[in-house]
PAMITI-877763 format. One record per atom (N, C-alpha, C): x, y, z. Coordinates in steps of 0.2 Angstrom, whole numbers, plus 2048, in hexadecimal, padded with zeros to 3 digits. Atoms other than C-alpha are relative to their C-alpha. Example, Ala and Ser with C-alpha at 12.3 -4.5 7.8 and 13.67 -1.06 7.14 Angstrom:
<lummis>
8047FA800;83E7EA827;804806800;7FC7FA7FF;8447FB824;7FC805803;
</lummis>
This chain:
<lummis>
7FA8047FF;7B17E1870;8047FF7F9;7F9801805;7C07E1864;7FF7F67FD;80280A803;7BF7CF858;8067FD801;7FB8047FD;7C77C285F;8077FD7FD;7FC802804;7D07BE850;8068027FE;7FB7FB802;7DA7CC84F;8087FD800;7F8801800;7EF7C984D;803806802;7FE7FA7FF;7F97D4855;8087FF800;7F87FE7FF;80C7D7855;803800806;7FB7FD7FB;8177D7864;8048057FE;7FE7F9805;81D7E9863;8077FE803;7F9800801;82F7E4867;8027FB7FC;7FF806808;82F7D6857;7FF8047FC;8027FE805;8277E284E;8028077FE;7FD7FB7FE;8327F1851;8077FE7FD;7FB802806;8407E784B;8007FE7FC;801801809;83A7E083C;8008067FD;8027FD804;8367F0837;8078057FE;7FA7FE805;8487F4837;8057FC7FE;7FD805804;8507E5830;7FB7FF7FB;8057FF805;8467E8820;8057FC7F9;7FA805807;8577E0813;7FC8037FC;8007FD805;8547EE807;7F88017FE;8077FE804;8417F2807;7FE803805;8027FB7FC;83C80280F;7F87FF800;806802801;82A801813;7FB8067FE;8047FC803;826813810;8078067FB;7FC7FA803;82D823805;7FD806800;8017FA7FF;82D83380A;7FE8067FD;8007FB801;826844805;804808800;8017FC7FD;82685080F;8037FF808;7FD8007FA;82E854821;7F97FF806;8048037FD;81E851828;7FB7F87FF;802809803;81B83E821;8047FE807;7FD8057FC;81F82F829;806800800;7FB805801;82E82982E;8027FB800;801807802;83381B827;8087FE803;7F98047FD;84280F82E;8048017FA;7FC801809;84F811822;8087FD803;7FA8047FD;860807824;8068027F9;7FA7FC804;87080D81A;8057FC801;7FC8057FF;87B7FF816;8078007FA;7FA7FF803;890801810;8047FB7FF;7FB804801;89B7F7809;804800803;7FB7FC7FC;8AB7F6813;8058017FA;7FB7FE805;8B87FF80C;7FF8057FC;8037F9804;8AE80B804;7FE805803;8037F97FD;8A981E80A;7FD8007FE;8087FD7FF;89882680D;8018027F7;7FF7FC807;89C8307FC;8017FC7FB;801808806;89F81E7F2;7FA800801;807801803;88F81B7F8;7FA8037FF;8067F8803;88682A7F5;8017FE7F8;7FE7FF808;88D8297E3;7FE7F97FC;802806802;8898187E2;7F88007FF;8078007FF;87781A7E8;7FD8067F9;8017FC804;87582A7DB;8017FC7FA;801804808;87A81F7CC;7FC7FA801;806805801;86F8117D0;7F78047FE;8087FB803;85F81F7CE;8018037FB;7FF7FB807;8668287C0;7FF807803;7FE7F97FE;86A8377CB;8068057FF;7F87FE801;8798427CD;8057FC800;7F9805801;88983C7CA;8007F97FB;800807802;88282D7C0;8028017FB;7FB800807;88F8277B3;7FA8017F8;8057FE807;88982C7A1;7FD7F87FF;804806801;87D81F79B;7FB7FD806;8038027FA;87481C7AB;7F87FF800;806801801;8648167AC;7FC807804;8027FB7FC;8588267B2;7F97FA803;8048037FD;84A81D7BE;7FA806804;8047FA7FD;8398237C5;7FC7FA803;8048057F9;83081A7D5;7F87FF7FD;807801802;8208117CE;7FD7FA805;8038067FD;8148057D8;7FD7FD7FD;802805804;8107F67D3;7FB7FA807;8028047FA;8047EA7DA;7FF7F8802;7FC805802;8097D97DE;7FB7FB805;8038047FC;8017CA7E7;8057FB806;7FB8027FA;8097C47F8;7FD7F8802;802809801;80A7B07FE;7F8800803;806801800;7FA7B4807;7FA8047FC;8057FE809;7F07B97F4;7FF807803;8027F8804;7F07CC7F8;8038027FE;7FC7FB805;7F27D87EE;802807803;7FC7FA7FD;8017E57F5;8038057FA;7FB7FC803;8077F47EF;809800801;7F87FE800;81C7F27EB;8028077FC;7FC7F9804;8258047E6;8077FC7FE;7F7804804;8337FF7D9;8028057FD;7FD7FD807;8408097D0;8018007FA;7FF800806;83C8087BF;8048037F9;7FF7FD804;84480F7B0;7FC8057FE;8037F9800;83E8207AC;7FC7FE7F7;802801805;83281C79D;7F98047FE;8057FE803;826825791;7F87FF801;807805801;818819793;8017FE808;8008037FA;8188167A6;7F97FE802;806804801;80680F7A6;8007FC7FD;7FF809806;80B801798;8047FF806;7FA8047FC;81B7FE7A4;7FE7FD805;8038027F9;8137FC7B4;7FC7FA7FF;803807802;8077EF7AC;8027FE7FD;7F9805802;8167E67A4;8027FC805;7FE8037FB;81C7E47B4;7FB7FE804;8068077FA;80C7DA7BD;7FF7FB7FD;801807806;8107CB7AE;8037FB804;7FD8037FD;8157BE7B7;8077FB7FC;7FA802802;8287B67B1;8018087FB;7FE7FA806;8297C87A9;806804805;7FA7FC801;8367D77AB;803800808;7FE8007F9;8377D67C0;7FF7FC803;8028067FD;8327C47C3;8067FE807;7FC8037FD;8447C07CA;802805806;7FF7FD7FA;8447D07D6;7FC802803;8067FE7FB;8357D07DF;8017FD806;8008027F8;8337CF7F1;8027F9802;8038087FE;8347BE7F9;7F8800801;8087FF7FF;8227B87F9;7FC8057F9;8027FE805;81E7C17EB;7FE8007F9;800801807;8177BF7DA;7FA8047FD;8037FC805;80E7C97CB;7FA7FB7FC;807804801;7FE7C57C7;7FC8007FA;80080380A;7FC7C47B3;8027FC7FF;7FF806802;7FD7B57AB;8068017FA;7FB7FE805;80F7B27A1;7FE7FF7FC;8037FF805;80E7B7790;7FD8037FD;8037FB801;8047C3791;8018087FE;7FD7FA801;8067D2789;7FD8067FD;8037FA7FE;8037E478B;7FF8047F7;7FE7FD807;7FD7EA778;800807800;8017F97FF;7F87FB780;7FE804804;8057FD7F9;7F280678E;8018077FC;8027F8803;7EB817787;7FB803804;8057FD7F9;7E3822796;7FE8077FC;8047FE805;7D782C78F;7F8803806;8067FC7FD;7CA83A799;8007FB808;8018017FC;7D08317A9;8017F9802;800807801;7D081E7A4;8047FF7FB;7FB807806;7DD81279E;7FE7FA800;801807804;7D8805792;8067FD7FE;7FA805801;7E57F7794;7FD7FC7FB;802806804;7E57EC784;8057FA801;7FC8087FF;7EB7DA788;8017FC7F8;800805806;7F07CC77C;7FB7FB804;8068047FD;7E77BD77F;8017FA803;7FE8017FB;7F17B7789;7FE7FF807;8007FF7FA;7EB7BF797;7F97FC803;8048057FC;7DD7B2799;8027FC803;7FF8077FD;7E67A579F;802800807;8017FE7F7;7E47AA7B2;7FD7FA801;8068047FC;7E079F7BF;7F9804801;8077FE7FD;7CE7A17C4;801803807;7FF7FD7FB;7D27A77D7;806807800;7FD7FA804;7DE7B57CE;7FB8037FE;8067FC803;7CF7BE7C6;801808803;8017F97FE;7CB7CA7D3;808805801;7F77FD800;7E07CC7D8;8028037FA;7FE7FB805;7E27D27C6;7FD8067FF;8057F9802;7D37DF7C4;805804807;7FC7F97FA;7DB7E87D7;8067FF7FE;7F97FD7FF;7ED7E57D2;8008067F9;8017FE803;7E97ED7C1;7FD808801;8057F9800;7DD7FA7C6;805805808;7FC7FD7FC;7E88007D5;8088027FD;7FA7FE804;7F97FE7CB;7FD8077FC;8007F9807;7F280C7BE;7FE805804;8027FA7FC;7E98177CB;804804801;7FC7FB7FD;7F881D7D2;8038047FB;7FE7FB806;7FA8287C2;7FA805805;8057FC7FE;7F18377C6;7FA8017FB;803800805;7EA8387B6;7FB7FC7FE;802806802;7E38277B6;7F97FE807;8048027FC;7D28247C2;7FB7FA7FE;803806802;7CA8167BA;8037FA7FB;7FB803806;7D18077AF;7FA7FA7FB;804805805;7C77FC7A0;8057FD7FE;7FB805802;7CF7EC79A;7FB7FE7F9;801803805;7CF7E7788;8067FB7FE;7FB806802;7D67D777F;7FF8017F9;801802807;7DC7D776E;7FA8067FC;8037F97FF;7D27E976E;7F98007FF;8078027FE;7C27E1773;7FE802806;8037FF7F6;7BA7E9784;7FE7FC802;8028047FD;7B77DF791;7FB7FF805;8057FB7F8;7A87E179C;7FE7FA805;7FD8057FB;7AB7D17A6;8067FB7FD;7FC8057FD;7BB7C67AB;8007FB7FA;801807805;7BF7B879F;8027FB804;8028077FE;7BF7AA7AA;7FB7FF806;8058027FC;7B47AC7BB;7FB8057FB;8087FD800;7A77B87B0;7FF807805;7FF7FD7F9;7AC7C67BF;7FB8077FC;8017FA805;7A37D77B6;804805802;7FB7FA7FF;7AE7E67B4;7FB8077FE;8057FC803;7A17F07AC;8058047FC;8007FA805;7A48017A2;80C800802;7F88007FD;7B88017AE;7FE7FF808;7FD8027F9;7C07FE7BF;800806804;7FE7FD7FE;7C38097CB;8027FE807;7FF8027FA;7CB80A7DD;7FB7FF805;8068037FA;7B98097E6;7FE7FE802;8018087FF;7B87F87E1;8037FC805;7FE8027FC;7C47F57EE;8087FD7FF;7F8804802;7D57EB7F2;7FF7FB806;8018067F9;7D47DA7FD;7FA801804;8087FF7FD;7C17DB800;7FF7FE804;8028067F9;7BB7D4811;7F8806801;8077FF7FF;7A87D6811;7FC802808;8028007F9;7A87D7826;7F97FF800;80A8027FE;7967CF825;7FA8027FD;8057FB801;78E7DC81D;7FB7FC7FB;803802804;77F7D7813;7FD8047FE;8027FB806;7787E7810;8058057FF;7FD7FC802;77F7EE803;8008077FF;8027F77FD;7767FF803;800802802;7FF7FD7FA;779802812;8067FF803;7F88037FF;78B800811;8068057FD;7FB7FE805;79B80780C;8067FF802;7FA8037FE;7AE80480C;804804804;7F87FA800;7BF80B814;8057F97FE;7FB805801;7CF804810;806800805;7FB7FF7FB;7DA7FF81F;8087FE7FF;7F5801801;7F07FB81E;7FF7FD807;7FA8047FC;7F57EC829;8047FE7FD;7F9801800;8067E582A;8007F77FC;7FC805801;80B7D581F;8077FE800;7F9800800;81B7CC821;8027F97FB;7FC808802;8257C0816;8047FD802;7FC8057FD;8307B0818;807806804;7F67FE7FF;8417BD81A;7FD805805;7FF7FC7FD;8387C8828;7FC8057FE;8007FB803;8357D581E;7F7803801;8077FE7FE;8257DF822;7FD8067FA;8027FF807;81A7E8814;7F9801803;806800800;8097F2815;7FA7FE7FB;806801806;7F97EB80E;7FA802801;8057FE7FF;7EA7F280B;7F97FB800;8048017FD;7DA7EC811;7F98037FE;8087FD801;7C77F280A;7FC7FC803;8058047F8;7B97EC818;7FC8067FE;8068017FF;7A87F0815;7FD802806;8037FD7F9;79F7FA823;7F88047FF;8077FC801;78E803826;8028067FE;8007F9804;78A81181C;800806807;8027FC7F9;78381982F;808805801;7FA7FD7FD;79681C835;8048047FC;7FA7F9802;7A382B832;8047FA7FD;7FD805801;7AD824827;807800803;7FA8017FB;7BC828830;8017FD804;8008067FC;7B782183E;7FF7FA800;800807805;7B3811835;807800800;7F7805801;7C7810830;802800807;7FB8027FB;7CC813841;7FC7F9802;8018087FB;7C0804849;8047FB7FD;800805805;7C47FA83A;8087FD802;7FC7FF7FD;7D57FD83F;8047FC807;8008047F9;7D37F9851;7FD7F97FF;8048077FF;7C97E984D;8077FB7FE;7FC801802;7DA7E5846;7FE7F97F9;802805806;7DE7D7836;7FB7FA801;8068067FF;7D27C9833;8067FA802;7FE8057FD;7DA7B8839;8037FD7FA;7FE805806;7DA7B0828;8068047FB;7FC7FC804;7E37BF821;8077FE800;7FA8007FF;7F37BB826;806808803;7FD7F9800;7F87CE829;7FE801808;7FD7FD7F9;7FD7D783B;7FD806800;8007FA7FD;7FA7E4845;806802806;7FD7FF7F7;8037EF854;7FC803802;8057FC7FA;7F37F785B;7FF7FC802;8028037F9;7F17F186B;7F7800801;805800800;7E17EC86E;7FC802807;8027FF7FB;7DD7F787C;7FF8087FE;7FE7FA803;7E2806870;7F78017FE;8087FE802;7D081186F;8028087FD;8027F9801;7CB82286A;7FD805806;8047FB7F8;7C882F878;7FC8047FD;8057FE803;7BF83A86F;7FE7FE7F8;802800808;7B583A85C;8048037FC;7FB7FE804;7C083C84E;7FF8087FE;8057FA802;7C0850847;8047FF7F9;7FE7FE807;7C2853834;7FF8077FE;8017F9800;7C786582F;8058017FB;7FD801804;7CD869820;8087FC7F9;7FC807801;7D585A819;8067FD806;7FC8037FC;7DD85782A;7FB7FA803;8048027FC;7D6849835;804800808;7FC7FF7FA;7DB84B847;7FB7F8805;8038067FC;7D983B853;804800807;7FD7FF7F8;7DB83B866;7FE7FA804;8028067FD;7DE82A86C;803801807;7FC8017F9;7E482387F;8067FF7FF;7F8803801;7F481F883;8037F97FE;7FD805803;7F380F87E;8037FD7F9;7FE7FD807;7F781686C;807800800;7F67FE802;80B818871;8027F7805;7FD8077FE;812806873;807800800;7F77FE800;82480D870;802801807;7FC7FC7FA;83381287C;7FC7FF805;8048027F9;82980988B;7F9805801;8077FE803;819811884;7FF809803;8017F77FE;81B824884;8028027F7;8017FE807;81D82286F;7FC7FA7FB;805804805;81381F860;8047FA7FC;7FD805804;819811855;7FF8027FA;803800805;81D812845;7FB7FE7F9;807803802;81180483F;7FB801801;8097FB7FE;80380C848;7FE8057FD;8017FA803;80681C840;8008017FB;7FF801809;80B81682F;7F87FE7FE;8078047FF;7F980B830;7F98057FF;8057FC7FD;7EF819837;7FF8067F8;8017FC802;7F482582A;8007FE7F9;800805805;7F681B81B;7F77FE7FE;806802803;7E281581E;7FC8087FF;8067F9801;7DA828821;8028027FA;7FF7FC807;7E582E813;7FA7FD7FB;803803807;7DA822808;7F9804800;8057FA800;7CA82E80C;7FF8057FC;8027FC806;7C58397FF;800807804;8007F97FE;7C984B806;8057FE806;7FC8017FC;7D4844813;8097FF7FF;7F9800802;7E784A810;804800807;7FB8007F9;7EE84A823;7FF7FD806;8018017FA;7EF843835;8037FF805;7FC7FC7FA;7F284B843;7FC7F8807;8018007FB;7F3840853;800801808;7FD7FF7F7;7F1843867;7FC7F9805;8018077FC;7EF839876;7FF802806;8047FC7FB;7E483E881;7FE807801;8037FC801;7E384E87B;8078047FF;7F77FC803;7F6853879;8017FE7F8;7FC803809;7FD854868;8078007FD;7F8800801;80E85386C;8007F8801;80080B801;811840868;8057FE7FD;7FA804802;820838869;8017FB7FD;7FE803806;82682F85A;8057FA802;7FE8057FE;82E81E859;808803800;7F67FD802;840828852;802805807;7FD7FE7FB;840830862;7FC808800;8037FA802;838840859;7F8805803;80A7FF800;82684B85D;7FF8007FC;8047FD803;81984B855;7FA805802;8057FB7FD;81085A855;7FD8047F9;8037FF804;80A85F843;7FE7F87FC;805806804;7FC853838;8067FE7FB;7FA808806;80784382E;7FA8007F7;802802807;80484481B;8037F87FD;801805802;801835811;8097FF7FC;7FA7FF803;81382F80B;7FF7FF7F8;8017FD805;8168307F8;7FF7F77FD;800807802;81981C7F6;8027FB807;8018067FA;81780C801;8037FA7FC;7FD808800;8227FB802;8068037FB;7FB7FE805;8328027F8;8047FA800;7FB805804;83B7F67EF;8058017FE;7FA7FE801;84E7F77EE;8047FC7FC;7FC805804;8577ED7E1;8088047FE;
</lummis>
């Protein structure tokens, strides 16, 4: 039986939340077989497509932009929402040499992005603090802090190691992170004592939820994407790491965890219907994963399509699997699956490049 606690969505509230978004895309695109994401195109009147083509091109330091323009390049940063987790926001930052210092510049709280973050959102370093170094090195970046960066609250501790360690990860370069103060390593936390050991990495998780589990060695994690929303509507995915028996696939682990939907306390949504199952076992073949759920998978267009919160969720948690780059679904054995945009889907959905884009 599915827990009771679960939070779900009304799929026509949450259909249109997810396109009155006021400037914040929830995914960014690769490739023609990614998600698609709601995108809204808004003009000034009085102006033509080609002002705001030329307009939008000088705000990124693209073509057309007047000499002097700032050149930008889309970095995630990881931020804390009014219900204490820690989200990935993609921002356009200026194009910088040091984009590992920059990115941990910007999680200082009253620092370089304080006044345009989200509603509901704040950076989770203490003000003041200040980034003396980051130098990635055979894999890992050692961030040197001032000593500043003590003055956290106590229930902030773990929120900085996962904003930290997930902000740097998404360099390719960068799998692990060690913090040093004042160019002392740190092998536990300076206020709860938390251990970090030798460095951090993403296996340690993000908004840990233990589901019970008590043994640990017989245990391991996935990390699921439900839906947060702030005061202004605005909807935004967050990750989830949940704790499961070592016994289970681990695929099949994300989808239950999935279906079992958000914890109650979390604050966070879903739009899987809780009647939505699996017809058959998952198949995994070379980095595709294929999943053949019922019909109750298409909540759309009087339920003959998939949504794109179900799909963005689904494909967002399997990506997170180590060998897993795609996901192909059908519904009840068909693989042609109509899309929220009206569109088929008949080739496996790659993971998009960036999640929760931020437009300023």
């Amino acid at each position: 039986m599915r827990k009771k606690q679960r939070r779900m969505i009304f799929v026509s509230l949450l259909t249109g939340l997810l396109v009155v978004t006021s400037g914040c895309g929830l995914l960014t695109e690769e490739t023609n077989n990614e998600i698609d994401p709601p995108q809204e195109v808004i003009y000034d009147e009085g102006s033509s497509i080609e002002d705001a083509e030329q307009e939008t091109d000088a705000a990124v330091g693209g073509k057309d932009a007047p000499a002097g323009a700032t050149e930008t390049q889309q970095l995630q940063v990881y931020l804390v929402d009014k219900n204490g987790l820690v989200v990935p926001q993609t921002m356009n930052l200026p194009l910088s040499e040091e984009p590992e210092k920059q990115v941990v510049e910007h999680l200082i709280q009253d620092g370089k992005v304080s006044n345009l973050l989200p509603n509901g959102m704040r950076a989770v370093l203490p003000a003041g603090t200040e980034v003396l170094d980051v130098n990635v090195d055979q894999g890992t970046a050692v961030v040197d802090f001032s000593e500043e960066f003590k003055d956290y609250a106590a229930e902030d501790e773990q929120r900085i190691l996962q904003s930290l360690t997930y902000t740097l990860t998404q360099f390719d370069k960068v799998s692990a992170v060690k913090i040093r103060i004042n160019g002392i390593d740190q092998k536990v936390m300076p206020v709860n004592q938390t251990p970090i050991g030798d460095s951090m990495s993403r296996a340690d998780g993000i908004n840990i939820e233990t589901n019970g589990v008590v043994d640990v060695t017989n245990s391991d994690t996935v990390t699921v994407y439900f839906i947060g929303q702030n005061d202004d509507n605005q909807l935004y995915y967050v990750p989830v790491t949940r704790v499961v028996s070592s016994k289970e696939n681990l695929v099949k682990s994300t989808v239950d965890e999935l279906l079992n939907g958000p914890s109650y306390y979390s604050g966070l949504l879903t739009d899987l219907r809780s009647t939505v199952d699996l017809v058959s076992a998952p198949v995994e073949e070379d980095g595709v994963v294929t999943l053949n759920f019922n019909e109750a998978i298409l909540s759309e267009e009087k339920g003959t399509a998939i949504s794109d919160a179900v799909l963005n969720s689904l494909v967002l948690s399997l990506t997170e699997i180590a060998g897993v780059e795609k996901v192909l679904i059908k519904v009840n054995g068909k693989s042609e699956v109509l899309k929220e945009d009206g569109k088929l889907m008949t080739e496996p959905v790659s993971r998009p490049v960036n999640v929760n884009t931020v437009d300023f």
